[in-house]
N, CA, C and O atoms as CSV, one atom per row, in Angstrom:
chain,resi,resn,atom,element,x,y,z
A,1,UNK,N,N,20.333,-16.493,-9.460
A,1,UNK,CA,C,19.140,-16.011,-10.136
A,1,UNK,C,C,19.544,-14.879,-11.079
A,1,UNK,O,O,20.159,-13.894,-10.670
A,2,UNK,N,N,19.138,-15.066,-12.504
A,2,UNK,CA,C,19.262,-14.076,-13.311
A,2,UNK,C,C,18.849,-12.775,-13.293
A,2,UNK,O,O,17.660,-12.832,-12.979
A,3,UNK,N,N,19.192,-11.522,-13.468
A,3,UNK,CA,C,18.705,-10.280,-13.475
A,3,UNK,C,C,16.950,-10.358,-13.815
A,3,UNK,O,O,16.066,-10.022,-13.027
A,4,UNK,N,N,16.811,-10.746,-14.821
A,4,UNK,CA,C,15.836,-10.660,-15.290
A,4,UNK,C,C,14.494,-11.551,-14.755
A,4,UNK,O,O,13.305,-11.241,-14.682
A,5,UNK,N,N,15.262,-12.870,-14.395
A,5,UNK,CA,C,14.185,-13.183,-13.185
A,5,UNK,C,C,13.750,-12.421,-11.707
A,5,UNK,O,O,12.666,-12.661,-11.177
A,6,UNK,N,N,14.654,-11.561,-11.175
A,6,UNK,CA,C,15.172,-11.090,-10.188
A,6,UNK,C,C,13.878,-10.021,-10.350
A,6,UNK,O,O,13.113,-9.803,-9.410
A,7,UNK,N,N,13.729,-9.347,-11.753
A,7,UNK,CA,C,13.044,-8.058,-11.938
A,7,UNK,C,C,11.765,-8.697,-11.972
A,7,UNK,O,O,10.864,-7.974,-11.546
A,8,UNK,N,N,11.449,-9.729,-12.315
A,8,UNK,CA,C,9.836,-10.381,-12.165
A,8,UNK,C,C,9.369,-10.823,-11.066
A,8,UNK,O,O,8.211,-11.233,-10.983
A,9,UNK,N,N,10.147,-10.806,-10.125
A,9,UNK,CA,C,9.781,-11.087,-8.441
A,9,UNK,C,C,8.591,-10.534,-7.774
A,9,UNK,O,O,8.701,-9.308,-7.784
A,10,UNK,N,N,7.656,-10.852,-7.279
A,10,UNK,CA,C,6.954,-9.755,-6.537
A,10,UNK,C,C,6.921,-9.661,-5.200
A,10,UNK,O,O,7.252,-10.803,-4.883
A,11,UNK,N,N,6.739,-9.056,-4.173
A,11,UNK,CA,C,7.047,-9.389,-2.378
A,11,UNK,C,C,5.648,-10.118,-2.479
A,11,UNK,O,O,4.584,-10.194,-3.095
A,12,UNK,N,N,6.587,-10.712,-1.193
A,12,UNK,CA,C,5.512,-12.229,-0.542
A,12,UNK,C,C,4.418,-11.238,0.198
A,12,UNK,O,O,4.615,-10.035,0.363
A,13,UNK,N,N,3.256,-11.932,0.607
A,13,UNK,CA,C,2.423,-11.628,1.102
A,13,UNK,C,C,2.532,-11.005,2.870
A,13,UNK,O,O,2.318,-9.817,3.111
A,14,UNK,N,N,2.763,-11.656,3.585
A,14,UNK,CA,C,3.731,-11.580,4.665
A,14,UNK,C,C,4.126,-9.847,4.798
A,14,UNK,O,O,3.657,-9.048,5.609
A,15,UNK,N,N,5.100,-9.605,3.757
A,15,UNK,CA,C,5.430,-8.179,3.576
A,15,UNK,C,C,4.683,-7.138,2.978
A,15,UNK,O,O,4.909,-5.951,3.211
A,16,UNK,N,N,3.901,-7.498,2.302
A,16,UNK,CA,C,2.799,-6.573,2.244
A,16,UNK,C,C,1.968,-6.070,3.245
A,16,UNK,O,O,1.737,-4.885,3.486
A,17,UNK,N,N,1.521,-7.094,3.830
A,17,UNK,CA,C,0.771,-6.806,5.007
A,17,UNK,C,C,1.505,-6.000,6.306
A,17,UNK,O,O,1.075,-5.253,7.184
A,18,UNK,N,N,2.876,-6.561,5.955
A,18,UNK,CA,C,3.290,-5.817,6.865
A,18,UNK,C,C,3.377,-4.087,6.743
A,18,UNK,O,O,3.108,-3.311,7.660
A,19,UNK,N,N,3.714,-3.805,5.706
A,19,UNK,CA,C,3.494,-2.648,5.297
A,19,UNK,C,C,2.492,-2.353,5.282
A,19,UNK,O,O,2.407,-1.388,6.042
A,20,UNK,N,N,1.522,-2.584,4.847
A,20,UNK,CA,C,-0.299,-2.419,5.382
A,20,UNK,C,C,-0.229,-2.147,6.127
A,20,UNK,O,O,-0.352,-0.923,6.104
A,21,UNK,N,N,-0.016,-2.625,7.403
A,21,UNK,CA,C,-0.370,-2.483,9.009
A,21,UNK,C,C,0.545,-1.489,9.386
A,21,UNK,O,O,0.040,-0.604,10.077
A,22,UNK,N,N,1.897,-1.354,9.106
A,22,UNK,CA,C,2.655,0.200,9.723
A,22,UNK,C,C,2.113,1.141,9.047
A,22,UNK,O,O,2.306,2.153,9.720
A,23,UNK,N,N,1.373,1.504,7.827
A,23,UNK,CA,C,0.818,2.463,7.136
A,23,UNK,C,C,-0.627,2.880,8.216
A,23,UNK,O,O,-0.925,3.989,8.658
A,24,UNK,N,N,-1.303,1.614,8.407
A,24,UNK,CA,C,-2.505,1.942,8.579
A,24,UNK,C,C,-2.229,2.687,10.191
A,24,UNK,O,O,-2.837,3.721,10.465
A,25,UNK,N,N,-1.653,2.309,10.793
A,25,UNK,CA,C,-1.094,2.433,12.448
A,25,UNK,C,C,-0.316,4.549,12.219
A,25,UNK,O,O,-0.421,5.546,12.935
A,26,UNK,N,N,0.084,4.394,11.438
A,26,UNK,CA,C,0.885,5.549,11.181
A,26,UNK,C,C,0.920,6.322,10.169
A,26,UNK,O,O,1.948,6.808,9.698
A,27,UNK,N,N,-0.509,6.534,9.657
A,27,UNK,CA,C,-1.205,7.090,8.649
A,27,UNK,C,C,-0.575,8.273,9.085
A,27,UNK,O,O,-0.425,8.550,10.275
A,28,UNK,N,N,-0.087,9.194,7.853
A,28,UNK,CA,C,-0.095,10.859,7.465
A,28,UNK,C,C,1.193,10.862,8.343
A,28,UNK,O,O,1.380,12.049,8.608
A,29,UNK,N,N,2.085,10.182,8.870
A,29,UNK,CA,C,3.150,10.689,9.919
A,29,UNK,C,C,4.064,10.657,9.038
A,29,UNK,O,O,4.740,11.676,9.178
A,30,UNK,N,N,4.573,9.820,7.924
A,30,UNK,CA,C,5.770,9.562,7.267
A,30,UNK,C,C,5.996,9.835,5.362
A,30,UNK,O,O,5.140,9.515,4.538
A,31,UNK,N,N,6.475,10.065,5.241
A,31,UNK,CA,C,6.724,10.481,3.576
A,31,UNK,C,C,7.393,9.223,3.187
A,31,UNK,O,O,7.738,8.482,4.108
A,32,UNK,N,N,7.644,8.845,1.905
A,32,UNK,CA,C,7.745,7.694,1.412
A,32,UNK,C,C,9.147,6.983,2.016
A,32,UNK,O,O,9.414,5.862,2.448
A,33,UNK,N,N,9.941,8.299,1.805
A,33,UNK,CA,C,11.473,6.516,2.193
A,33,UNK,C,C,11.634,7.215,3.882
A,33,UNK,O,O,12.281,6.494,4.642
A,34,UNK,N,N,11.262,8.129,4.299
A,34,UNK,CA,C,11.366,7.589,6.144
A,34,UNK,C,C,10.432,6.788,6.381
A,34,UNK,O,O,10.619,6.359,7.520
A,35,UNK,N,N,9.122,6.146,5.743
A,35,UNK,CA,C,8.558,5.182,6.153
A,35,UNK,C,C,9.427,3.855,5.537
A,35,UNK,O,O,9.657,3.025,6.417
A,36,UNK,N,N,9.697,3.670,4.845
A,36,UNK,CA,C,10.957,2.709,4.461
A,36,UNK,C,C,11.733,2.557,5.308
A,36,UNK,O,O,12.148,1.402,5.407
A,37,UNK,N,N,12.094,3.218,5.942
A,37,UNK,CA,C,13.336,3.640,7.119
A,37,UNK,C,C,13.040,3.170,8.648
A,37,UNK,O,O,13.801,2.731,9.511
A,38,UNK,N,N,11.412,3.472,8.652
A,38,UNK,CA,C,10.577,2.878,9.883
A,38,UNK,C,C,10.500,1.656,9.914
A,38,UNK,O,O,10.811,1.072,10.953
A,39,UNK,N,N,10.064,0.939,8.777
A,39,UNK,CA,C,9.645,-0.159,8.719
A,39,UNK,C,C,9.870,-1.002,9.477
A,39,UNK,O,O,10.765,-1.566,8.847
A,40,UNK,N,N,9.721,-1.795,10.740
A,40,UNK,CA,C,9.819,-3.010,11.663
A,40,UNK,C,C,10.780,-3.837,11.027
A,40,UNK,O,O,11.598,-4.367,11.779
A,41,UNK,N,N,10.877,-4.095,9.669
A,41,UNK,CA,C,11.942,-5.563,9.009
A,41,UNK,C,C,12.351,-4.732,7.843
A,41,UNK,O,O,11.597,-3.856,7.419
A,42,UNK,N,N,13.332,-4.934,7.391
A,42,UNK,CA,C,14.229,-4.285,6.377
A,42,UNK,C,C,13.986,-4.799,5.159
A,42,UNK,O,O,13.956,-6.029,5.121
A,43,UNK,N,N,13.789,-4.169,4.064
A,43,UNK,CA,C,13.700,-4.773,2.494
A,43,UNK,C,C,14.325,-3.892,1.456
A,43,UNK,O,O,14.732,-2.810,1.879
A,44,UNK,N,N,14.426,-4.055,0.623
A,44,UNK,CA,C,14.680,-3.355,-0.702
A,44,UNK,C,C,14.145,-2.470,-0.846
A,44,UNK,O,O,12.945,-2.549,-0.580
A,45,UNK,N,N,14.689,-1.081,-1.354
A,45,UNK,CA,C,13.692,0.047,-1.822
A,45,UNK,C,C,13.145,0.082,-2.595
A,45,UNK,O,O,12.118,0.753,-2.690
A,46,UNK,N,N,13.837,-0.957,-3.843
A,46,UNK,CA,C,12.561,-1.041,-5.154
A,46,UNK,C,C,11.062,-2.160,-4.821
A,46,UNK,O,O,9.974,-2.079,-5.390
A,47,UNK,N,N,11.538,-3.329,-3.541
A,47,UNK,CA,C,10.495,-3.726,-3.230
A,47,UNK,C,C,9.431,-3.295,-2.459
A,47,UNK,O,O,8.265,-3.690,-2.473
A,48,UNK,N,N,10.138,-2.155,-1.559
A,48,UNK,CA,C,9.165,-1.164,-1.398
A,48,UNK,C,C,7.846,-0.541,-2.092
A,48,UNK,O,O,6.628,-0.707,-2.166
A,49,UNK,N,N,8.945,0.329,-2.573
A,49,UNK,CA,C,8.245,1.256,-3.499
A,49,UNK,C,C,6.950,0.611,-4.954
A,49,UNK,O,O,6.115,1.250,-5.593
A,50,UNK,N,N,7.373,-1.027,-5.002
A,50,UNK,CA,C,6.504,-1.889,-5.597
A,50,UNK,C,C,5.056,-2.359,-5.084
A,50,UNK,O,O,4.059,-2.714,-5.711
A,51,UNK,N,N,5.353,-2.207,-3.495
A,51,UNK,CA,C,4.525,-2.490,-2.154
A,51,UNK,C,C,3.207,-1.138,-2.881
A,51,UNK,O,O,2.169,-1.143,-3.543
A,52,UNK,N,N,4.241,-0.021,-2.130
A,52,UNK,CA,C,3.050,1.682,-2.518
A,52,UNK,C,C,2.560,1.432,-3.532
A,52,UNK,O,O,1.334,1.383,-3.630
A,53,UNK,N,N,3.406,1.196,-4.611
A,53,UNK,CA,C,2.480,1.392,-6.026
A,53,UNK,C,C,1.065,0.215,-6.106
A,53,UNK,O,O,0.100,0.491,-6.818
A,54,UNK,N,N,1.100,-0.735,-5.508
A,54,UNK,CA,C,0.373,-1.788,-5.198
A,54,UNK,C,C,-0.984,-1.180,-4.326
A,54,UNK,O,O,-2.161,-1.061,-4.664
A,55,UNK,N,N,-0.419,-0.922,-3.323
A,55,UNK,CA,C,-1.524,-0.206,-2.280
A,55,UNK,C,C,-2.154,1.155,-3.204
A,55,UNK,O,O,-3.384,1.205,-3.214
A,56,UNK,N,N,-1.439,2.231,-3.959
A,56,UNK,CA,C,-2.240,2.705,-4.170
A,56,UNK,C,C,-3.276,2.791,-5.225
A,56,UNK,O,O,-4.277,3.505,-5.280
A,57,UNK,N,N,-2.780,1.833,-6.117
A,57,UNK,CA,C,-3.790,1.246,-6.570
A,57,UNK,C,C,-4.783,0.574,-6.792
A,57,UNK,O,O,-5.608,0.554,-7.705
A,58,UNK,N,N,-4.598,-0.147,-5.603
A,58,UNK,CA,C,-5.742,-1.224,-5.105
A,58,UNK,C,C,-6.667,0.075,-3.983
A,58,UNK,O,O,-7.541,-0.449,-3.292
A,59,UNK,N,N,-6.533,1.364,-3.833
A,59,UNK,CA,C,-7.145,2.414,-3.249
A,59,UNK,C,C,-6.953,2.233,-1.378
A,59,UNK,O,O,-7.796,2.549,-0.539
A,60,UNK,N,N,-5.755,1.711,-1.161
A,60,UNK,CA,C,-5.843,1.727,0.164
A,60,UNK,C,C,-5.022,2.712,0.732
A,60,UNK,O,O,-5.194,3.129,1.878
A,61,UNK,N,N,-4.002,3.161,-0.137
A,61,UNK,CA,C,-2.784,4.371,0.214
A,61,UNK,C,C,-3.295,5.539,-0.463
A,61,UNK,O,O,-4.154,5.434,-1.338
A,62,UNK,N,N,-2.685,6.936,-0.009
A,62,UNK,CA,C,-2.678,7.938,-0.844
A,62,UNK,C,C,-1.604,8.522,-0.587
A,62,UNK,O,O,-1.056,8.307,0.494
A,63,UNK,N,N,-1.158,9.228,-1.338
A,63,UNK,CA,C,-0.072,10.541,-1.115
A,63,UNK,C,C,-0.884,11.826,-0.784
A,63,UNK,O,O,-1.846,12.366,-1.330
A,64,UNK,N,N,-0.183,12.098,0.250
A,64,UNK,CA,C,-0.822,13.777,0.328
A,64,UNK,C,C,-0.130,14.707,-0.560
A,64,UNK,O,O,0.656,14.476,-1.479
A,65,UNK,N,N,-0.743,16.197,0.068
A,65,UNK,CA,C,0.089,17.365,-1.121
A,65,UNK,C,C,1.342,17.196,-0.424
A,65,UNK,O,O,2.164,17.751,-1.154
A,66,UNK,N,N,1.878,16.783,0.482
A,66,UNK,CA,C,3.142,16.985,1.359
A,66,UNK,C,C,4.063,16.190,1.212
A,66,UNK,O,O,5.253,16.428,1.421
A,67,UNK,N,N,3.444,14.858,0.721
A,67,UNK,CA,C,4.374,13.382,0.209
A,67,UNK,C,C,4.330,12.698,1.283
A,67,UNK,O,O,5.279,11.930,1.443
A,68,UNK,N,N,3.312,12.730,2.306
A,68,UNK,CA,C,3.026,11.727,3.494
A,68,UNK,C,C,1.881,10.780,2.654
A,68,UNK,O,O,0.895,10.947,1.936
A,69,UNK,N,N,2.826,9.486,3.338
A,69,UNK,CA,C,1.926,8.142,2.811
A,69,UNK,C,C,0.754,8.060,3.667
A,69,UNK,O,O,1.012,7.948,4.865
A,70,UNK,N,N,-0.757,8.096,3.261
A,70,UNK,CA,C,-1.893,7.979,3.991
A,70,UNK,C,C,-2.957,6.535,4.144
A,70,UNK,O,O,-3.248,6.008,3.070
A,71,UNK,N,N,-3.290,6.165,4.880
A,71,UNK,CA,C,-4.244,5.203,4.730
A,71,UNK,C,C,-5.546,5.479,4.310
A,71,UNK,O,O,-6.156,6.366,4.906
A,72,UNK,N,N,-6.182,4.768,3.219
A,72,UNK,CA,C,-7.438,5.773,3.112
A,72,UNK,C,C,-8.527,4.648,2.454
A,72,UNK,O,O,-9.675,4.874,2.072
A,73,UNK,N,N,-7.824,3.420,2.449
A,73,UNK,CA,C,-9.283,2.085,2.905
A,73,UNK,C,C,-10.320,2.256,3.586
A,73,UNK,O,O,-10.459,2.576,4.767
A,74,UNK,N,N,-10.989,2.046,2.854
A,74,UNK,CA,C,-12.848,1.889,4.197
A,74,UNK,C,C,-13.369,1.068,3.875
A,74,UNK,O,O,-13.722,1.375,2.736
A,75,UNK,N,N,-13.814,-0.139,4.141
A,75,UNK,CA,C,-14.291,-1.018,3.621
A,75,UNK,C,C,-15.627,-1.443,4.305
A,75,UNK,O,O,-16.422,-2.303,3.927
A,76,UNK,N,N,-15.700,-0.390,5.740
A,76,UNK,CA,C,-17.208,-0.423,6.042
A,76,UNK,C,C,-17.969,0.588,4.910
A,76,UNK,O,O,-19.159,0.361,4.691
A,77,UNK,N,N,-17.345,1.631,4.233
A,77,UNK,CA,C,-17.998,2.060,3.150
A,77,UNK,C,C,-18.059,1.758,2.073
A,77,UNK,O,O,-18.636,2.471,1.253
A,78,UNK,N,N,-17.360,0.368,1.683
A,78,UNK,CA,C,-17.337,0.109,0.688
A,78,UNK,C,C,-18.905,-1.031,1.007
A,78,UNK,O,O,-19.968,-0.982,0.389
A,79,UNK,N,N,-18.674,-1.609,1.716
A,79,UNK,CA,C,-19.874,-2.574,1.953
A,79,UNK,C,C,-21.008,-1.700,1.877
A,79,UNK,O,O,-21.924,-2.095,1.157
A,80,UNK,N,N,-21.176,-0.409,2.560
A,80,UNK,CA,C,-22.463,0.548,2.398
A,80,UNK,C,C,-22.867,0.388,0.802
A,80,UNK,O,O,-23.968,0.057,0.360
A,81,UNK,N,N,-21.460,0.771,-0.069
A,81,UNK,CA,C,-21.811,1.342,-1.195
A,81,UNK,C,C,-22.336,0.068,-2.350
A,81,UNK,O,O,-23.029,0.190,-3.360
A,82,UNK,N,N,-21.694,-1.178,-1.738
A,82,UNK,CA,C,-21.747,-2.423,-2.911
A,82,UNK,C,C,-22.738,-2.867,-3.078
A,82,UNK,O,O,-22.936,-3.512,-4.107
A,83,UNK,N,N,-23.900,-2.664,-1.977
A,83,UNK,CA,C,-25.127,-2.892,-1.859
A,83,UNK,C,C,-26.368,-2.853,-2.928
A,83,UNK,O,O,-27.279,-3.595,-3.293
A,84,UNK,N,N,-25.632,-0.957,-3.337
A,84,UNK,CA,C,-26.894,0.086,-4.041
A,84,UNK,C,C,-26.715,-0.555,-5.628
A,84,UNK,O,O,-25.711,-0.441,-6.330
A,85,UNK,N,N,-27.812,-1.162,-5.929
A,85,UNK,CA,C,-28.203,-1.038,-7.208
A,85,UNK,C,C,-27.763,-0.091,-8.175
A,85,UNK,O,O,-27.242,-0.345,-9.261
A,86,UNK,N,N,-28.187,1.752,-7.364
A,86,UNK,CA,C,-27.966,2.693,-8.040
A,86,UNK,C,C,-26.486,2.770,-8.637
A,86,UNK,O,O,-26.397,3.534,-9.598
A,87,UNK,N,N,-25.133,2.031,-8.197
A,87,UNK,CA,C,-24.079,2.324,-8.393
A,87,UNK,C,C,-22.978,1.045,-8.893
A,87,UNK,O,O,-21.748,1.013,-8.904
A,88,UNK,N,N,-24.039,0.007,-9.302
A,88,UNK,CA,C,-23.795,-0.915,-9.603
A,88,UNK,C,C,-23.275,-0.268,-11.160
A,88,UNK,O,O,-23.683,0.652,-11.870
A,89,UNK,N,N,-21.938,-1.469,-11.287
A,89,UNK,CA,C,-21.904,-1.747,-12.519
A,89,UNK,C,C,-21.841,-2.640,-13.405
A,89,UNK,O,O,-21.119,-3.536,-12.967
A,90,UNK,N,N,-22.240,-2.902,-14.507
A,90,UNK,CA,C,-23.478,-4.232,-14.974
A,90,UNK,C,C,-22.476,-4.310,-16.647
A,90,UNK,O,O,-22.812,-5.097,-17.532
């Protein structure tokens, strides 16, 4: 596989989730590469770090002021909020 295909790769689903679930389990305990380091199955650090940037944009991760990776999904509040008319956007 060529470099350049190599760089268009994205992690399988499988590994995302997996990272999902040690984040969500171990919210605020770990900073970015000792949670890399934790991780249950071993991967790449750039596929990592592709993982975070993923999560925190989709609003399920945060960084604290400290550089601990946080869980910060709610999706029973998101259902509260999807409801309101008032906050709809049209």
């Amino acid at each position: 596989m060529s470099a350049a295909a190599q760089a268009t790769r994205s992690p399988q689903l499988d590994t995302i989730r997996m990272v999902e679930d040690f984040v969500r389990e171990h919210s605020g305990e770990y900073k970015r590469k000792a949670l890399w380091k934790a991780l249950p199955r071993g991967m790449m650090y750039q596929t990592f770090r592709q993982i975070i940037e993923y999560l925190q944009e989709s609003a399920k991760v945060g960084i604290d002021a400290e550089g601990k990776v946080c869980w910060v999904h709610n999706p029973a509040l998101y259902r509260e909020y999807i409801g309101r008319d008032d906050l709809r956007i049209a």
